[in-house]
C-alpha positions in Angstrom: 0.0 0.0 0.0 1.5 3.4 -0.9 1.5 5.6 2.1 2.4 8.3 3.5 5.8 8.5 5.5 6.0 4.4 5.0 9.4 3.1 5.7 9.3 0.3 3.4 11.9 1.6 1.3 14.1 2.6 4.7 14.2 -0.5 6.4 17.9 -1.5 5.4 18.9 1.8 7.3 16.8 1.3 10.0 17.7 -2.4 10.4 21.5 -1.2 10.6 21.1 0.9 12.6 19.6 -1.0 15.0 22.2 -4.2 14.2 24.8 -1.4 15.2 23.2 -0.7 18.8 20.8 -3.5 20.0 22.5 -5.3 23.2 21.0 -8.6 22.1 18.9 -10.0 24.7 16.1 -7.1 23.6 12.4 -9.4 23.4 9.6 -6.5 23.5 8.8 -4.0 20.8 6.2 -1.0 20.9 5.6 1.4 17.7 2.9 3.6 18.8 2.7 5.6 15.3 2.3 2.0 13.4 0.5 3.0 10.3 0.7 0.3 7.8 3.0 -1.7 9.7 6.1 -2.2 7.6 8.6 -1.7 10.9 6.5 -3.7 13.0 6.3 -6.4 10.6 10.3 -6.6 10.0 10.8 -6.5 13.6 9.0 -9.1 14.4 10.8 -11.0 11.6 13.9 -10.0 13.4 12.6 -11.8 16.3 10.8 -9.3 18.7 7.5 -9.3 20.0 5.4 -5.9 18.6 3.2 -4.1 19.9 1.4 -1.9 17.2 -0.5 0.9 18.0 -2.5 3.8 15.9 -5.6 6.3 16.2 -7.1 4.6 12.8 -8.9 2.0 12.6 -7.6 0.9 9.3 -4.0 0.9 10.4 -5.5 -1.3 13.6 -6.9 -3.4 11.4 -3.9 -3.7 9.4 -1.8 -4.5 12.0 -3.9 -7.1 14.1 -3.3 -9.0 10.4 0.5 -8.4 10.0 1.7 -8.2 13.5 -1.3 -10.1 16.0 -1.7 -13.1 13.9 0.3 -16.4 14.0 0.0 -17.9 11.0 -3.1 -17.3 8.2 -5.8 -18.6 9.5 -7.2 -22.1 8.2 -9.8 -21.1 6.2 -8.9 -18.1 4.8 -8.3 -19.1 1.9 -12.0 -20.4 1.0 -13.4 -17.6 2.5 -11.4 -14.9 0.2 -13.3 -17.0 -2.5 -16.7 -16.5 -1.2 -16.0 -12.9 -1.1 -15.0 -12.6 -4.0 -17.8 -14.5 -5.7 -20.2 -11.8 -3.6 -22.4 -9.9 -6.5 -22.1 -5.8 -5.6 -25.3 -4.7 -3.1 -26.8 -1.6 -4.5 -27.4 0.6 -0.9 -24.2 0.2 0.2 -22.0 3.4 2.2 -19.6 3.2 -0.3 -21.0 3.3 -3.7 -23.7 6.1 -2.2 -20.4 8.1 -1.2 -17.8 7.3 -2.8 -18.9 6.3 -6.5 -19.5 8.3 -9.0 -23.2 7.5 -7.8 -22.7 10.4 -4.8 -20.3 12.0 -7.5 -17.0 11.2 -5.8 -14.4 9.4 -8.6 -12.6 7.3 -5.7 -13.7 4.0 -6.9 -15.9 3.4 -9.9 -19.2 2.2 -9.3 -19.3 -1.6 -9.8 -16.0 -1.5 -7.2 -17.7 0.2 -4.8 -20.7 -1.7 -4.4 -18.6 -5.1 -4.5 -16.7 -3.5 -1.3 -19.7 -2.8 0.3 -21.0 -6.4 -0.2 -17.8 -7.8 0.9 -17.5 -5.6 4.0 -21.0 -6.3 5.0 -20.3 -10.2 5.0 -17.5 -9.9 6.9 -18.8 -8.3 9.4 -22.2 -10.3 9.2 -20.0 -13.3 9.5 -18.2 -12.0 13.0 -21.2 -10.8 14.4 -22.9 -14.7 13.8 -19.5 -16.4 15.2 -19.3 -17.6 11.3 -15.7 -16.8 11.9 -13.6 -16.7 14.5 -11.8 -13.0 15.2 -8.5 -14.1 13.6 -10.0 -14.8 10.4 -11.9 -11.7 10.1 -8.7 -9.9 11.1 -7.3 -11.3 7.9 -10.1 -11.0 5.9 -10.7 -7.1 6.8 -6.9 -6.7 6.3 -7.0 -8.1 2.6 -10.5 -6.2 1.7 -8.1 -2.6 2.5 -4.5 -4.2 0.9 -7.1 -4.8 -2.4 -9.4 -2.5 -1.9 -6.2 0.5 -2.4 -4.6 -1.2 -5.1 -7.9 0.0 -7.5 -8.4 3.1 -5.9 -8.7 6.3 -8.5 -6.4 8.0 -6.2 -2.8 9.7 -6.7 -2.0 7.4 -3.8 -3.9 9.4 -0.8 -7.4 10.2 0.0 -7.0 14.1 0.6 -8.7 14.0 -3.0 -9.6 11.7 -6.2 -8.7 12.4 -9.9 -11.2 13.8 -12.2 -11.0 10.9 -14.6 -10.6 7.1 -14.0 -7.3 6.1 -14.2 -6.1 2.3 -15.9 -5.8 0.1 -12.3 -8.7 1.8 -10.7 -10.8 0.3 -13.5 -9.6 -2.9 -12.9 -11.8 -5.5 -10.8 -11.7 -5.8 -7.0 -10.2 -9.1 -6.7 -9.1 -10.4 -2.6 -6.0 -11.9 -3.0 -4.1 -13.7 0.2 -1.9 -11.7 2.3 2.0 -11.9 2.3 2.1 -12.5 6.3 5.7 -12.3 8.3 7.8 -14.5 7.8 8.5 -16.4 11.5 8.6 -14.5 14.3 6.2 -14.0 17.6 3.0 -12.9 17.5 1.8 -9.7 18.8 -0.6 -7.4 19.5 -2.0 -4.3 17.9 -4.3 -1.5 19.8 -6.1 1.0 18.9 -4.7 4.1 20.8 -2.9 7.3 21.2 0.4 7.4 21.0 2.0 9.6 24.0 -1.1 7.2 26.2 -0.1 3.8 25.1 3.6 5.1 25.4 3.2 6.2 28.7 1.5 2.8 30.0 3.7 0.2 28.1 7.2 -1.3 29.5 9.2 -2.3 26.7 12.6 -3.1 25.5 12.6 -0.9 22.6 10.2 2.3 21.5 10.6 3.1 17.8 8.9 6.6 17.1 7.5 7.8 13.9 5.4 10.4 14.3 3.8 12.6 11.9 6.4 14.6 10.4 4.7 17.3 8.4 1.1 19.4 8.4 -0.5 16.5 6.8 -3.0 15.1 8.9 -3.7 10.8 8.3 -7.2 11.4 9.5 -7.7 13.7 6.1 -6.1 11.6 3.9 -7.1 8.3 4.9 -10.2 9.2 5.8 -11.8 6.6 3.1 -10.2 4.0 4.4 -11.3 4.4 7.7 -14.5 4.1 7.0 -14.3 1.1 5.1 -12.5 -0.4 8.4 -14.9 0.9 10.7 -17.9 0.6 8.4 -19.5 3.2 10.6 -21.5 5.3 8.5 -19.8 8.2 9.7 -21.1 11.8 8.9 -19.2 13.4 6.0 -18.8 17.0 4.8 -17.1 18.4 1.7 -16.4 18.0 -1.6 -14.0 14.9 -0.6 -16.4 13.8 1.8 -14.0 13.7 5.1 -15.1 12.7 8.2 -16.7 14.8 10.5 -14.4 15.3 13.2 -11.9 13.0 12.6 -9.0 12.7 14.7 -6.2 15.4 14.4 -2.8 14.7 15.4 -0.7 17.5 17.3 2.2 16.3 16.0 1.5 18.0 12.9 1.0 21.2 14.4 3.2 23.4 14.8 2.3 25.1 17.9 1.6 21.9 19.6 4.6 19.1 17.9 7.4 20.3 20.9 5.0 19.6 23.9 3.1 16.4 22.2 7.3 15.1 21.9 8.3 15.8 25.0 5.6 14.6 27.2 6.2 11.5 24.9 9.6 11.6 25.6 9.2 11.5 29.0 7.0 9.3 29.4 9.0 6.4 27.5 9.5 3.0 29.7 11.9 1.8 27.5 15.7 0.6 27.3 16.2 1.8 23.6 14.6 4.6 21.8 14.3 5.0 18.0 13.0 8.0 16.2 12.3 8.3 12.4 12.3 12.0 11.2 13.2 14.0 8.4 15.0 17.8 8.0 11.8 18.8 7.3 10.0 18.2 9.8 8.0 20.3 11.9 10.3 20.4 15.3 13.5 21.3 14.8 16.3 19.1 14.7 18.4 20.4 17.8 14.9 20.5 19.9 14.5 17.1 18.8 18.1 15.8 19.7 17.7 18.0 23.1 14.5 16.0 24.1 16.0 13.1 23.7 18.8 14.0 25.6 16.8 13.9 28.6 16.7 11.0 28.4 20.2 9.4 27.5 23.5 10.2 25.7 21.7 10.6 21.6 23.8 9.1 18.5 22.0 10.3 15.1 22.2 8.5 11.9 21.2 9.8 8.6 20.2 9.1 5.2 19.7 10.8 1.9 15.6 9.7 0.7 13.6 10.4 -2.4 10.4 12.6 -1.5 6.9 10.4 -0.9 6.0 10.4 -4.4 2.3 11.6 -3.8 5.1 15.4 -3.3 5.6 15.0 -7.0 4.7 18.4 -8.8 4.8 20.6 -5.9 7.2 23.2 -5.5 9.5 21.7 -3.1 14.0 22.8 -4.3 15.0 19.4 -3.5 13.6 16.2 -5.0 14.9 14.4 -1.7 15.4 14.7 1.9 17.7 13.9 4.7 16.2 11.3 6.8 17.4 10.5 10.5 17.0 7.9 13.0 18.2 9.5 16.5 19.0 6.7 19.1 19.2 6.6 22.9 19.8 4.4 25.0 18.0 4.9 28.2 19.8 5.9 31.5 18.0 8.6 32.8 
């Protein structure tokens, strides 16, 4: 799934990083700004038992697929072919909202309404005890992996394009997930960050907040509402949420407190944070937040811009990004 500030593409440099300043007997790992998962899922490759928390329930939802579950769940398989086989429902949230039916362009009609018949099932099915919770994890997991792939979208939801481009005109189609390969299972909660930080003991915290203005509530905001299936209020010409949850850490006025109350509050042994030179708090107020806490080693990397950037008028087409490190003794 394209998104925003992934680190899909930055987990060599991460994973050096950490090979260059783990102790080795490290077991427990919290990322309470999980998004899609991609740290949390190497991680646990690497042997450590995540815990994966976000505000969305689509990143949730992600992670209790990637991160909480053992192994794919026996019938998954046969059940992805059932939903698949689903014919679209016509008074579905989706297609009334976002089809061209309620004149949003984020997913043609006939998609739509197929997602709306396959979320429906689902969630008929867990409400019945047709499936057990780790199946519908899975299932919910590949209806939002499939569900993005065919999206008319220039890879967020802040807006759709005016015209249906090729792949969003091709059919909504479930296809298995590519799960971790080995590693514990863990856990993922739905949560705010500086709270679950603040009541979780762990070996290591990895940090990676928000870095810019751009709020996930806004441009994910489709996507969340296929997860929570919620029939949520919408306003505007993209149809956003109504009140959707807004991040401090992409304010300005608000990013320095929201870190160091986070800071603070860490019960870790290792701290990781992702960040770029562009972001919103300062590089030196960063590094002297974490100081608080421990002696802070800073590593750094050149990185192409999210490509959703493209065609704005940024000088640089990339950025420096950094992963501070402490280790805890204060």
């Amino acid at each position: 799934m394209n998104y925003i500030g992934s680190k899909v593409s930055l987990l060599p440099f991460l994973e050096s990083v950490w090979q260059e300043v783990k102790i080795g007997d490290e077991t427990t790992f919290l990322d309470p700004f999980a998004g899609t998962g991609a740290v949390g899922r190497r991680f646990r490759e690497l042997g450590l038992r995540v815990t994966a928390g976000d505000l969305q329930h689509y990143a949730v939802a992600l992670n209790r697929a990637y991160v909480g579950l053992a192994q794919e769940p026996p019938t998954a398989r046969a059940r992805l072919a059932e939903l698949n086989a689903l014919a679209p429902v016509a008074g579905g949230f989706l297609r009334q909202h976002y089809s061209p039916v309620g004149g949003r362009l984020y997913f043609t009609e006939e998609t739509a309404a197929r997602a709306d018949a396959i979320r429906q099932q689902i969630g008929a099915w867990r409400t019945t005890d047709a499936i057990d919770e780790p199946t519908f994890d899975y299932l919910l997991a590949a209806l939002l992996e499939n569900l993005d792939a065919v999206a008319n979208t220039a890879s967020v939801y802040g807006a759709y394009l005016k015209k249906f481009k090729a792949s969003a005109l091709k059919p909504l189609v479930l296809k298995p997930l590519v799960l971790p390969r080995g590693g514990p299972a863990g856990r993922a909660v739905q949560a705010d960050a500086n709270q679950l930080v603040a009541g979780t003991h762990t070996d290591v915290l990895y940090l990676d907040p928000p870095y810019n203005h751009r709020q996930y509530g806004a441009n994910y905001h489709v996507l969340e509402t296929v997860a929570a299936y919620d029939a949520p209020a919408l306003s505007g010409t993209t149809g956003l949420r109504v009140g959707y949850e807004r991040s401090a850490y992409c304010s300005r006025p608000q990013v320095r407190r929201a870190f160091a109350e986070l800071i603070g509050a860490a019960q870790a042994r290792h701290i990781l944070v992702s960040y770029n030179d562009e972001g919103l708090l300062p590089l030196a107020e960063l590094q002297s937040l974490l100081g608080t806490r421990g002696e802070v080693r800073t590593f750094q990397t050149a990185y192409n811009r999210y490509k959703a950037d493209n065609g704005r008028a940024y000088t640089r087409e990339a950025t420096i990004e950094y992963v501070h490190y402490v280790r805890v003794t204060r």
